[in-house]
Structures are given as structure tokens and as C-alpha cells.
Backbone as CSV, one residue per row, in Angstrom:
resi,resn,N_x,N_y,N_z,CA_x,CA_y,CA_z,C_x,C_y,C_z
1,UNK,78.408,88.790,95.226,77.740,87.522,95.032,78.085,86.589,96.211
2,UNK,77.241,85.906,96.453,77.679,84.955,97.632,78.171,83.748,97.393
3,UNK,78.149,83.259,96.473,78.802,82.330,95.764,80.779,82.470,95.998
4,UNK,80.811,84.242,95.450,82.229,84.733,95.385,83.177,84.625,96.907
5,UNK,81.976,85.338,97.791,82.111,85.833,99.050,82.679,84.344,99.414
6,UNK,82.151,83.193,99.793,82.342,81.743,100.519,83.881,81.169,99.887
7,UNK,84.335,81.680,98.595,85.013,80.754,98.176,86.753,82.035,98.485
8,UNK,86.076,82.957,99.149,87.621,83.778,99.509,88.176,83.537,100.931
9,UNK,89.098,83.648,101.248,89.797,83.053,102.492,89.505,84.701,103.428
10,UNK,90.279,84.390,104.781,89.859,85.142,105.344,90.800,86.611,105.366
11,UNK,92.496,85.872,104.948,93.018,86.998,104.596,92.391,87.908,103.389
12,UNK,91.809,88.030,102.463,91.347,88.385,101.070,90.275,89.088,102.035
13,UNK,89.140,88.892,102.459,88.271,89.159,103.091,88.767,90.168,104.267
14,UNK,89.846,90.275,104.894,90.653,91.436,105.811,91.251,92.709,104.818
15,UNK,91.846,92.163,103.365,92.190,92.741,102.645,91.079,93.923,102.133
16,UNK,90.087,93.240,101.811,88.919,94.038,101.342,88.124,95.031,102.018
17,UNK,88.393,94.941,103.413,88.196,95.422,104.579,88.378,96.766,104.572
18,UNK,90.011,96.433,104.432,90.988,97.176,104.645,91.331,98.215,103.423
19,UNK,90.533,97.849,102.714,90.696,98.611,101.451,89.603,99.308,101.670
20,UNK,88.373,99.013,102.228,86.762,99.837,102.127,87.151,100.905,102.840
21,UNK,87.898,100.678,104.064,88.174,101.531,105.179,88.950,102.520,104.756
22,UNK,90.401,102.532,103.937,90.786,102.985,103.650,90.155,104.311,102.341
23,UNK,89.439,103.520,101.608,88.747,104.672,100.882,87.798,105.292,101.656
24,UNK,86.862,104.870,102.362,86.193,105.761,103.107,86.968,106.729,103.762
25,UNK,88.445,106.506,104.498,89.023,107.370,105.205,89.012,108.465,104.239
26,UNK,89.572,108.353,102.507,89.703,109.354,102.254,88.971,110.297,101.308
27,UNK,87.606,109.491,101.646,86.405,110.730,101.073,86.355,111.401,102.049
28,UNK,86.263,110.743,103.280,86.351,112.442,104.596,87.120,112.544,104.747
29,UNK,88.387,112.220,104.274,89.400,113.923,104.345,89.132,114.608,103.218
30,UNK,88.878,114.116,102.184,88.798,115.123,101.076,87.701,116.227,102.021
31,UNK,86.924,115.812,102.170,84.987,116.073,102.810,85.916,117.437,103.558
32,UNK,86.908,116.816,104.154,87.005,117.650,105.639,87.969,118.785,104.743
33,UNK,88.713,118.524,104.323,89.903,119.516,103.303,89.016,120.538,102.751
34,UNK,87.626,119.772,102.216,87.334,120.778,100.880,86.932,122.157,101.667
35,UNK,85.832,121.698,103.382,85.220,122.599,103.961,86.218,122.950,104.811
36,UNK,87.285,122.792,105.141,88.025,124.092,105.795,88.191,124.948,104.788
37,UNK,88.706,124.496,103.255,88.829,125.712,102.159,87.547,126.913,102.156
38,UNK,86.409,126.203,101.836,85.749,126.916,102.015,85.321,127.747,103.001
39,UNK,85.219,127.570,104.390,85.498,128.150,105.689,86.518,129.666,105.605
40,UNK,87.589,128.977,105.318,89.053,129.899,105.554,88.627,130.968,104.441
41,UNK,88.347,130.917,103.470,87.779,131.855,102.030,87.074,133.036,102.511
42,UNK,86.210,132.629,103.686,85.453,133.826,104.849,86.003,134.261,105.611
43,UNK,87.061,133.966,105.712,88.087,134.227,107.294,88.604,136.113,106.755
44,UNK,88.459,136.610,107.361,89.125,137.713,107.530,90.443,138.001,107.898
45,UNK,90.875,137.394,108.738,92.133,137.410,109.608,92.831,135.881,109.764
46,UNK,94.021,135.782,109.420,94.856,134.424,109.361,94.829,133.865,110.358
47,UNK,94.337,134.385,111.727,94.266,133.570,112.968,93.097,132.975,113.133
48,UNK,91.761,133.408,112.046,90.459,132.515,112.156,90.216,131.308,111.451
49,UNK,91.462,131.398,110.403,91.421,129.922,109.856,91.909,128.940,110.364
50,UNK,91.252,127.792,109.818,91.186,126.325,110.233,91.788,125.667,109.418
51,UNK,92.642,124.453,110.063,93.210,123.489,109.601,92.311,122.413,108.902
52,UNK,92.361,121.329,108.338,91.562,120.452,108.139,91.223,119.503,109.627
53,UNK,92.053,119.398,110.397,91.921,118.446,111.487,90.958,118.740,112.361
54,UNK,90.988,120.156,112.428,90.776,121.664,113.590,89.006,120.907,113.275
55,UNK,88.717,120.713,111.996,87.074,120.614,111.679,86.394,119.740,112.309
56,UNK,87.002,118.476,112.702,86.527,117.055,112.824,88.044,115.817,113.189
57,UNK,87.940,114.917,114.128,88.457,114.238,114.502,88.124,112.826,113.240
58,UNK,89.604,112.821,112.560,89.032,111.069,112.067,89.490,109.715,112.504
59,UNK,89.173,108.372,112.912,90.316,107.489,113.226,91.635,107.420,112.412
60,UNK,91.709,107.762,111.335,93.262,108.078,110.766,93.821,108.583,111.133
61,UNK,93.624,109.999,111.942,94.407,110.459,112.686,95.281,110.043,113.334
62,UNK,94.328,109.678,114.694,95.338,108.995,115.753,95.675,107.778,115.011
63,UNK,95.989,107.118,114.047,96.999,106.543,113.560,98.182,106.857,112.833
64,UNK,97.722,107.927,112.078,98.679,109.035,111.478,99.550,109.502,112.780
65,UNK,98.931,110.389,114.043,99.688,110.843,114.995,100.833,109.861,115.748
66,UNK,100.698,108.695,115.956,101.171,107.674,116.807,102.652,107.327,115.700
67,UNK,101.988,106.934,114.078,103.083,106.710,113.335,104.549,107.716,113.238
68,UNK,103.762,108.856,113.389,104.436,110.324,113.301,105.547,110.782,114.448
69,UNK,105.249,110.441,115.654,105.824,110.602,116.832,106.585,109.453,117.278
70,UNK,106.264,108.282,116.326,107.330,106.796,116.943,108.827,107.323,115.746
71,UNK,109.955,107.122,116.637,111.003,107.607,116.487,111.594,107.045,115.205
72,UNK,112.349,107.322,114.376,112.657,106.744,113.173,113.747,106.144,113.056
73,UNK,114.904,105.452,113.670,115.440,104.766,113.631,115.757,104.363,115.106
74,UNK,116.933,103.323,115.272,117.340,103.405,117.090,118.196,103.728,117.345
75,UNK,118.907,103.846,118.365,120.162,104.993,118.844,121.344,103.943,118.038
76,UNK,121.202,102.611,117.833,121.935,102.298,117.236,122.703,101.950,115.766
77,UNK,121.276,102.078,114.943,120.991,102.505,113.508,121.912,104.269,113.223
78,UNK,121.487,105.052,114.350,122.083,106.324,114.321,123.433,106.273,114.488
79,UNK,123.909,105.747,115.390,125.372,105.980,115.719,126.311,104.947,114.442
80,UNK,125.069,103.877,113.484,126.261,103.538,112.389,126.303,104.557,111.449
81,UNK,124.945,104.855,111.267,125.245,106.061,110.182,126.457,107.192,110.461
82,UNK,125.879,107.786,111.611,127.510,108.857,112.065,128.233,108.282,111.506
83,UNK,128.866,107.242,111.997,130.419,106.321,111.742,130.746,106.163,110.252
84,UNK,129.470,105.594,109.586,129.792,105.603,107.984,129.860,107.432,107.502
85,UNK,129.185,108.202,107.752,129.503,109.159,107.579,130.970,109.894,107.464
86,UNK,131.036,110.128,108.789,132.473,110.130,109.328,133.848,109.822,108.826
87,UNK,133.529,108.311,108.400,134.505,107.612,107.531,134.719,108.454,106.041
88,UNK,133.217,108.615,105.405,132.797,109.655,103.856,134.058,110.875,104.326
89,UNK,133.401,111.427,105.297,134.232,112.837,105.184,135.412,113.232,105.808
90,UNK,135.703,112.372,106.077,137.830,112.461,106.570,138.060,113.020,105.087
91,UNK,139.248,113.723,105.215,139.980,113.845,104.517,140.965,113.054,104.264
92,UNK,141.618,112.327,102.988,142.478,111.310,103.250,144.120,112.051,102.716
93,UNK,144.715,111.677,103.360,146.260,112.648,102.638,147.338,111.178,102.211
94,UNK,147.890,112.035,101.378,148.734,110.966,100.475,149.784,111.660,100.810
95,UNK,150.602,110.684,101.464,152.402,110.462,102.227,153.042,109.998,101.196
């Protein structure tokens, strides 16, 4: 309704966006999932089947890929964990 539309701000309106996009992303992966199944079902040999990706490029991807390959903590997040670790597994002896 346009009435509805005028009286939402612009975050709400990014939100909704972002939600259309998001479901569309995942009718074509389903789309893309269902027809590699079916594909691979003909395959004779395990080296002729296809991945879902292998079928079709989606923009989720390269957002999926980028998220995937950015590193998961920083060298310095890592080196507290060691240390708290470290500390866990000493053995402690009673003098």
C-alpha cells in the first residue's frame, strides 16, 4: 500500500530489501542444489558430477567466498588464547 510504504523510514525500507534479496538468494540455491541432484543421478562416474556452484555463479557467493577466506581471529586474539590455554594445562604440584 502506499499509504504504508511513505510512513516507513529508510532503515525499514533497506531492511525489506535485504530480506527480498535474501530470499530470492535462496530459491536459487535451492533451484541450483535441486539440478545438480538431478544432473549427478545421470553421472556414471564420480568425476562427472557437479557441485551446486560448478552449475551457475550467484552474488552470494562471492560474498560467502570473501567471508570464508577473511581470517578468524588476529595474531593477537590467538596468542591470548595459547596463554589461557597453557595456563588450563600445566600441571600444578603440591609441595
Amino acid at each position: 500500500m502506499p499509504d504504508n510504504f511513505w510512513r516507513q523510514t529508510w532503515r525499514e525500507n533497506a531492511l525489506m530489501a535485504e530480506a527480498y534479496h535474501s530470499k530470492t538468494n535462496l530459491n536459487w540455491e535451492q533451484t541450483r542444489y535441486l539440478a545438480s541432484m538431478i544432473y549427478n543421478v545421470q553421472c556414471e562416474k564420480k568425476s562427472q558430477m557437479l557441485k551446486p556452484h560448478d552449475l551457475f555463479e550467484l552474488p552470494i557467493d562471492n560474498l560467502r567466498k570473501k567471508k570464508r577466506d577473511a581470517p578468524k581471529s588476529t595474531i593477537k586474539q590467538m596468542e591470548a588464547f595459547s596463554e589461557k590455554y597453557n595456563k588450563m594445562t600445566v600441571k600444578k604440584t603440591f609441595g
